[in-house]
Every structure is written in C-alpha cells, then in structure tokens.
C-alpha positions as CSV (number, residue, x, y, z in Angstrom):
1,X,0.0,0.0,0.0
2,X,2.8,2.3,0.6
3,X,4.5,1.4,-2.8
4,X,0.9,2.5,-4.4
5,X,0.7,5.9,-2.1
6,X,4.0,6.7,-3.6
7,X,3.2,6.0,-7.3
8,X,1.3,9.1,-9.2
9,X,-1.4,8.3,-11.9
10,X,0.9,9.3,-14.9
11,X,3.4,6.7,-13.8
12,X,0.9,4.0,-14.5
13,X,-0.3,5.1,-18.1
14,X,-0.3,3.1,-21.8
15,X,-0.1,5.9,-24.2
16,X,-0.7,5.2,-27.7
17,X,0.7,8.2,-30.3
18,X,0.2,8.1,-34.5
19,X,3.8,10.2,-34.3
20,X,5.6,7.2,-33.6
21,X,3.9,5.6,-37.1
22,X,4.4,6.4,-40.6
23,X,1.9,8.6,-42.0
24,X,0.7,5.8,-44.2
25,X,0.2,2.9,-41.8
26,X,-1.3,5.6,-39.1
27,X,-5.0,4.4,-40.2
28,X,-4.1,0.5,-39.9
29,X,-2.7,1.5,-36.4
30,X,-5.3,3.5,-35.1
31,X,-7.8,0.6,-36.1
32,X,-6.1,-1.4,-34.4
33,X,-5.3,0.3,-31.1
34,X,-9.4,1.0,-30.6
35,X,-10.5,-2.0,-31.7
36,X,-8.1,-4.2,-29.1
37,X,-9.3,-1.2,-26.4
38,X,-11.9,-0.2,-27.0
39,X,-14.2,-1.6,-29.9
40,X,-13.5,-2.8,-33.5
41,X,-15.1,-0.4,-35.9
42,X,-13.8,1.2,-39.2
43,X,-12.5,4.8,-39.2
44,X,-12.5,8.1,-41.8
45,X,-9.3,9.8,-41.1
46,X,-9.4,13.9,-41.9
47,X,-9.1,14.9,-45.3
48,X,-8.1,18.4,-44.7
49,X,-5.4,17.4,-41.9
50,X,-2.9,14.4,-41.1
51,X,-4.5,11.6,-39.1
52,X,-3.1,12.3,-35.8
53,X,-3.9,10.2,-32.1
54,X,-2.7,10.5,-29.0
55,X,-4.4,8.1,-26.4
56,X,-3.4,7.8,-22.5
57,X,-5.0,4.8,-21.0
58,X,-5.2,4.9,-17.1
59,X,-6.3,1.7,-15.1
60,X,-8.8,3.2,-12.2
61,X,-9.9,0.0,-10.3
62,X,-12.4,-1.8,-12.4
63,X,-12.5,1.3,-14.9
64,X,-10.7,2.8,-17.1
65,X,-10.0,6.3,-18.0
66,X,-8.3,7.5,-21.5
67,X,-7.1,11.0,-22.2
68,X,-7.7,11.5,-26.4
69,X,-6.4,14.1,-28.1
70,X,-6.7,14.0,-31.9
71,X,-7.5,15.7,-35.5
72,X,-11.0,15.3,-37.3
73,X,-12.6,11.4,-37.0
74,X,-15.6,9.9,-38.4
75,X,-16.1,6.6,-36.6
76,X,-18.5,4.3,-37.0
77,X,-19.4,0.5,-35.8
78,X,-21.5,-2.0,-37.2
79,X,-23.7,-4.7,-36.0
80,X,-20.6,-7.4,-35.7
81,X,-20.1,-8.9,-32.5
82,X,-17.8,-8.5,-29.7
83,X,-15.2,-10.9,-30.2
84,X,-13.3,-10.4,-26.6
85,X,-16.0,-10.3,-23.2
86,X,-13.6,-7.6,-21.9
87,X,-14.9,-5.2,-24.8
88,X,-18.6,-5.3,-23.5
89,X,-18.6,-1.9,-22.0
90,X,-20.2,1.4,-21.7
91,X,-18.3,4.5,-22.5
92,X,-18.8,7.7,-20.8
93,X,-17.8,10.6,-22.9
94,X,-16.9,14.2,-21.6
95,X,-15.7,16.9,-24.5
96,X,-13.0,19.3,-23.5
97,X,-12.2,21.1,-26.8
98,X,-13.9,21.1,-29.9
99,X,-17.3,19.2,-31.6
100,X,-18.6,16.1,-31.0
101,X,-21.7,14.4,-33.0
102,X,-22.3,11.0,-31.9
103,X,-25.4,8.9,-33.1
104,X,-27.0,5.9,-31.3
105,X,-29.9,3.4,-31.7
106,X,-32.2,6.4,-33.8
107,X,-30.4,9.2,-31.7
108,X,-28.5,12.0,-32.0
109,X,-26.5,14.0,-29.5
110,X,-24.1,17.2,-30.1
111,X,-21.8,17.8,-27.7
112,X,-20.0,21.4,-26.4
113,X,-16.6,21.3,-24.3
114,X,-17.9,20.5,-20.9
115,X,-20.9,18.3,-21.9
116,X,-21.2,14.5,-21.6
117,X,-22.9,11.4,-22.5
118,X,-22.7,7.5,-22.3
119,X,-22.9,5.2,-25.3
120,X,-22.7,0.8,-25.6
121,X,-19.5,-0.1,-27.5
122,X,-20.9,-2.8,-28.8
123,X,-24.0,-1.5,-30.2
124,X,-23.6,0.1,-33.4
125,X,-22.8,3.5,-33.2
126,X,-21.3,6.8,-35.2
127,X,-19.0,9.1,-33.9
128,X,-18.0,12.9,-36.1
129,X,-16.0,15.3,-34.7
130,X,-15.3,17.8,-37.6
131,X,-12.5,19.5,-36.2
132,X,-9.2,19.1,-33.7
133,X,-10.7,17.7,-30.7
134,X,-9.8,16.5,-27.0
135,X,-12.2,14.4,-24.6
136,X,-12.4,12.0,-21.9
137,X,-13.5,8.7,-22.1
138,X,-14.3,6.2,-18.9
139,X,-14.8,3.0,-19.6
140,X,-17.4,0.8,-17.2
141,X,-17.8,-3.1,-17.8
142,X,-21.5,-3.6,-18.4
143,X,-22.4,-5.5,-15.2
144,X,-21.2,-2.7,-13.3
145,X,-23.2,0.3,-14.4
146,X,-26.1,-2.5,-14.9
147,X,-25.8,-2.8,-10.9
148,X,-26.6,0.5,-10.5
149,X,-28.7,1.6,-13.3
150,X,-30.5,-1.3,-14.9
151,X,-31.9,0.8,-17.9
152,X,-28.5,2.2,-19.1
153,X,-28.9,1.0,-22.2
154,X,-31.9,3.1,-23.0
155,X,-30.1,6.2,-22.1
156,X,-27.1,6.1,-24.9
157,X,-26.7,9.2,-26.9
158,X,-28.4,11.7,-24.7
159,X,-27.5,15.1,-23.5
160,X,-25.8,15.6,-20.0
161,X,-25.1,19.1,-20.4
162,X,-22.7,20.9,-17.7
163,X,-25.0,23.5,-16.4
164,X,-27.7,21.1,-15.5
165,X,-28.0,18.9,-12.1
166,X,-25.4,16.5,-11.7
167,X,-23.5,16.8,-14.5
168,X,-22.6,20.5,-13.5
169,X,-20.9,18.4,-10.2
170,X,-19.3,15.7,-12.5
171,X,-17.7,16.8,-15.5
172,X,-15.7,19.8,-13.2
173,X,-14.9,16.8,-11.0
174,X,-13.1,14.4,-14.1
175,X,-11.7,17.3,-15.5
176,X,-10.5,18.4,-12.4
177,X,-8.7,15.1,-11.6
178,X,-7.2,14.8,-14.8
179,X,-5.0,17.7,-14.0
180,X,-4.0,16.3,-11.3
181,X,-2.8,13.0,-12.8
182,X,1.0,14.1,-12.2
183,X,0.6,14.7,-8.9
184,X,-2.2,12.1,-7.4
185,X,-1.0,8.7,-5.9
186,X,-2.9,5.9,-7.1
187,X,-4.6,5.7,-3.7
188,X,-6.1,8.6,-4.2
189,X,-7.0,8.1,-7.6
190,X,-8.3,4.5,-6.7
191,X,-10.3,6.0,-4.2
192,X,-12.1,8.4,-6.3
193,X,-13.4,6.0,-8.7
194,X,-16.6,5.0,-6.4
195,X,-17.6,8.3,-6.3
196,X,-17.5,9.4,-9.7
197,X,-19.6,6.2,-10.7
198,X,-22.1,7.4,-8.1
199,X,-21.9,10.8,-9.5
200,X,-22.5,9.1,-13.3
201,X,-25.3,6.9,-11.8
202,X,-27.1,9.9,-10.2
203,X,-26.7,12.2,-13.5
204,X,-28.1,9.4,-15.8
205,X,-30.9,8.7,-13.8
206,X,-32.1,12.3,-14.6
207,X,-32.1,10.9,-17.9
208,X,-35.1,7.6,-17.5
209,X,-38.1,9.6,-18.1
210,X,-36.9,9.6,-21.8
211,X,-36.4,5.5,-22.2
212,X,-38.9,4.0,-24.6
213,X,-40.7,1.2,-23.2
214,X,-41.1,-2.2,-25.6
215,X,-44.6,-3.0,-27.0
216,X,-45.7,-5.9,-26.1
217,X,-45.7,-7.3,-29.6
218,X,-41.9,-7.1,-29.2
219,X,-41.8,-8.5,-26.0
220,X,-43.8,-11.7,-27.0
221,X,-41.1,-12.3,-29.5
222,X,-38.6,-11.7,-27.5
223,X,-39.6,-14.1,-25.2
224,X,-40.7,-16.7,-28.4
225,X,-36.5,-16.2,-28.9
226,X,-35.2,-17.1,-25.5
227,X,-37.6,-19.9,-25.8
228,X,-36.2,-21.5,-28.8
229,X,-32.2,-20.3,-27.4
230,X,-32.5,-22.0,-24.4
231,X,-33.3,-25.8,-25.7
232,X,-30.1,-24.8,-28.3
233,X,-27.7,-23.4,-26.3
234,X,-25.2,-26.8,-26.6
235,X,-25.2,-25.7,-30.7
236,X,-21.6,-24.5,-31.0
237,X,-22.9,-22.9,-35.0
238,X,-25.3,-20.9,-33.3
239,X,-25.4,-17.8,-34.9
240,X,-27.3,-15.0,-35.7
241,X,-28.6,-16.6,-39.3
242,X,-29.4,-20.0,-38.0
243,X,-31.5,-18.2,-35.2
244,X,-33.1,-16.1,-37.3
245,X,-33.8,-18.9,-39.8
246,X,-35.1,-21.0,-37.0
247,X,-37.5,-18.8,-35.2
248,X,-38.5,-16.9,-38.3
249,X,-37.5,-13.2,-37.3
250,X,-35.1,-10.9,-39.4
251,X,-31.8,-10.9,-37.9
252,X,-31.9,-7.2,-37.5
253,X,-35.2,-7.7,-35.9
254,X,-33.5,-10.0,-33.5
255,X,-31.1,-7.5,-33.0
256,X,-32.8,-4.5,-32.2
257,X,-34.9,-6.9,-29.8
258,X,-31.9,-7.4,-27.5
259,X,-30.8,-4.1,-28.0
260,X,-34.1,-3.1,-26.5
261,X,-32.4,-5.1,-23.3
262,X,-28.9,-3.2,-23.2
263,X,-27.6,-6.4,-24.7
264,X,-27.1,-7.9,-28.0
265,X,-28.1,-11.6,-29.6
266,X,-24.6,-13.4,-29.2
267,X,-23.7,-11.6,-26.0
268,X,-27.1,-13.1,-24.3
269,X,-26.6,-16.2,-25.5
270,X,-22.5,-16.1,-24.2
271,X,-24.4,-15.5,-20.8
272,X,-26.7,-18.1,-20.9
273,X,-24.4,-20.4,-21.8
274,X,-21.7,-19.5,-19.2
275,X,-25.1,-19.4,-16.6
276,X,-25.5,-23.4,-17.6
277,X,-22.1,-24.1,-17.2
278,X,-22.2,-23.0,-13.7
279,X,-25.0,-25.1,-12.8
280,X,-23.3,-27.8,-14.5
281,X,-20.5,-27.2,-12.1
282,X,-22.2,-26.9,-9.0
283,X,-24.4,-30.3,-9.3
284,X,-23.1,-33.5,-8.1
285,X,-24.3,-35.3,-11.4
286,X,-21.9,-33.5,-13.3
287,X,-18.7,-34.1,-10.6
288,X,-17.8,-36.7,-13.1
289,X,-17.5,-34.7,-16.2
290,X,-13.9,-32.8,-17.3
291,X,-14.6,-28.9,-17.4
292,X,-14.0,-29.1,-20.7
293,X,-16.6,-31.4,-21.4
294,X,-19.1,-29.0,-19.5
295,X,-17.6,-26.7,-21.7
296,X,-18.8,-28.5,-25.1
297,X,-21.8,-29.4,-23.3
298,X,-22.8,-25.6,-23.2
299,X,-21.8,-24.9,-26.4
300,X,-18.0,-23.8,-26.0
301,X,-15.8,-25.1,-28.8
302,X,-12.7,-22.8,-27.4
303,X,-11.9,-23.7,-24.2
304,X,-9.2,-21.0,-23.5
305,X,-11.6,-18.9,-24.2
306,X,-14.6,-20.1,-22.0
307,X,-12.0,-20.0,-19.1
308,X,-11.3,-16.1,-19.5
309,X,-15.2,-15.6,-20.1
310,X,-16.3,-17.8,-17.2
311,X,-14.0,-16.3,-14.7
312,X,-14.9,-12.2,-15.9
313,X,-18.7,-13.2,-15.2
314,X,-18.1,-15.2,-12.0
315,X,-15.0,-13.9,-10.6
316,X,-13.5,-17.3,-10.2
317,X,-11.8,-19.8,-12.7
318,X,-14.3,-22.8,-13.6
319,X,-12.2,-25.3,-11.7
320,X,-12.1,-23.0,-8.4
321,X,-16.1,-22.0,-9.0
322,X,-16.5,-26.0,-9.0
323,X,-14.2,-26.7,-5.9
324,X,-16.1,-23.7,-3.7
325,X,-18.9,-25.6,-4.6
326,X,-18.0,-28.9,-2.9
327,X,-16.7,-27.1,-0.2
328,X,-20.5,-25.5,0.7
329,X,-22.1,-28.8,-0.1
C-alpha cells in the first residue's frame, strides 16, 4: 500500500501516439489500437489534416480512464459482434475542446466542451468530430453500471449538459482530476473511482423519463427467442442466421430486440451459456465430467476462451467455482 501511495497516476499510463507511425500505416494502427481497447469499428481519417492520435490509458480499479487528443474522425461500428467479453462496456464521454456528434440506436446527441454522454461499445454507433478535438473517455464493464442503473442502455446518446443537475458536479470533477494525474498517488485516484460512478449513476438517472418502453408485440417475440435459445444453447454454429432462420424473425429484428435489453443476440446467448455451465458445475451429477466437457456441453468449442469468459462473469476460474462448490455442499 505504501508502494501505491508513492506512485502518481501518470506513472501507471499506456499511451498510444500516431507520431511514432508512418503517416501511411497511421489508419491501420489506429484501427487497431481502438478495436483491441476499445471496440472494432472502421474509421475516416481527416481529409483536410494528417490523421493524428494521441491516447493515454489509465487503469482506475475496475475502470478505465483514457485522455484523447486527436484531429478530425468519423467513426463508425457495425452490428458485428464483440469478439473479446472484456470489450462489452459502456463508455462515458466528456468533451473538453472542440465538436462532437455521436449517433445511437435512432439518436443523435451534439456535444460542447464540458458536456457529456454514455454510449454501448458494442451496439452500433457513429461518432464525427469535424474538427481538432480533446475528450475524456471512462470505460465501465457492463455489469457494473447494470448494478446500478439497470436501464442504461436506453439512455445512450443523450445530452448531459454541464449546467444542469449533476452533470454540472461531475464533468468539473473528471476534468478536475485529470490535471491532477502528475501529482495524485494511485490511492487517491483508486479511491475516487466509487464516487465518480455514483456521480454518473445519479446524472443518468435524470435521464429515465426519456427511455422508450417495448410493445408488447416485441416482448412476445422476445420471449418466443429465449424460448427456442435456451433448448439450443449446446449448438456450437449458433449464430445469428441460424437463429433467425429457426424462429423466423429478421436478424436485425432480433437484434434490435436485444438491444431493447442493453444487450445484443450473441452476447445473451455467451451469458446463458456460461449461466448453464455454472449449474453444470455446481451439481453433483456432473462431478464426473472434465470442465471441458461441460464446456462442449454448453456450447463452447474454445476452451481457452470459455476459461477467460467464465472467470470475468463469475470472478472465479471454472475449476475453483467448482471446488467452492464442494466445499458448501
């Protein structure tokens, strides 16, 4: 603990610059960098300007807080899938110099230096900032914001302007402690990471009169979908096509159904499978099987890769989860 007191915040930072590439490999890179940090998605680089980045990733307990600085982006995501579980986050974006136009399942949000909003990184999305620009961006694993705000996903690409309730406390507050980041000891900064999460919490939940509620049309076929998923989660081909061809809804229809939930189509099913493999590993029917039999038998094909997904979810590897569980029996 003393070690940490002693460390400041700028000590403990990744930074990621485009003036350490050749100009024409600086779009390649930049895909890259975002897409193994933050999401994959395809970028415009300036036309007027050189593509310039400059990126300073902090660690700040289970968060993550990145200091951008760069020219004029376009960015833009698709409906592909997440293809690592630690990409499934929500971003919080704060603006400190320039313009900022980002767009969100049917809305649109323009930010001034100062404002802020949220958006799902794995949701498809569209981000324009027409000119030299500088923001903040704190990244929150799903399951945590979910914990406190269960409707976050509804709340993506909406204003949280800095003169109005508790956004006029929080965005002085981040901006605040990123000058500080030469100075603070990663106590300090560790300890502050709580509070700002309550802070977000509180602001957002200005924002719930605005969510949309699902007609219960969608929610019978919603529940017609989870139906069907759960007698086929052991299908290691599952996949958006073969749903859709099964239950006989458009895979963007499927899509936009989960969406509705703050998830997406393969990320439930990801959870419903790891949720069956942890009943799997807590019954005493299932003592005899290999983990990596369970592991097939949930529809896992990658077993290096249900290990790293189980243990994010559960907070213990599958072979400890299943050895806690004897112990309590």
């Amino acid at each position: 603990m003393a070690q940490q007191a002693r460390t400041v915040v700028a000590a403990t930072g990744r930074k990621y610059s485009s003036d350490l590439v050749a100009p024409s490999q600086r779009k390649a890179w930049l895909c890259e960098v975002i897409g193994r940090e933050y999401a994959e998605v395809d970028i415009v680089p300036p036309t007027a300007a050189p593509l310039y980045n400059e990126m300073t990733l902090y660690p700040w307990q289970a968060l993550q807080l990145s200091v951008i600085h760069s020219n004029s982006l376009t960015i833009q995501r698709g409906t592909r899938e997440i293809s690592r579980p630690q990409l499934d986050n929500y971003f919080a974006v704060l603006l400190l110099q320039g313009r900022y136009c980002l767009q969100q399942q049917g809305r649109e949000v323009f930010l001034h230096p100062g404002d802020m909003t949220i958006y799902d990184a794995t949701v498809p999305h569209y981000i324009h900032c027409p000119e030299a620009f500088s923001k903040l961006i704190v990244s929150i694993p799903r399951t945590l914001l979910h914990q406190r705000l269960p409707q976050a996903g509804h709340l993506t690409a909406m204003p949280m302007r800095l003169q109005h309730g508790m956004t006029a406390m929080l965005s002085p507050f981040l901006q605040q402690l990123t000058r500080q980041l030469n100075q603070l000891s990663m106590q300090a900064f560790e300890a502050s990471a709580a509070p700002m999460l309550d802070m977000l919490g509180n602001a957002l939940e200005t924002l719930q009169d605005h969510a949309l509620p699902r007609s219960p049309g969608r929610s019978l076929s919603l529940l017609q979908i989870k139906q069907w998923l759960s007698k086929h989660l052991q299908d290691a081909d599952l996949d958006s096509d073969a749903i859709a061809a099964a239950t006989g809804f458009s895979s963007r229809y499927i899509n936009q159904l989960f969406a509705d939930e703050q998830t997406s189509l393969m990320r439930y099913v990801w959870q419903q499978r790891l949720a069956l493999s942890a009943q799997y590993l807590k019954q005493p029917a299932w003592q005899h099987r290999s983990i990596s039999e369970i592991a097939l038998a949930c529809g896992f094909n990658d077993f290096a890769h249900f290990s790293r997904a189980f243990k994010q979810q559960f907070g213990d590897a599958p072979r400890a989860f299943r050895q806690q569980g004897a112990l309590l029996r």
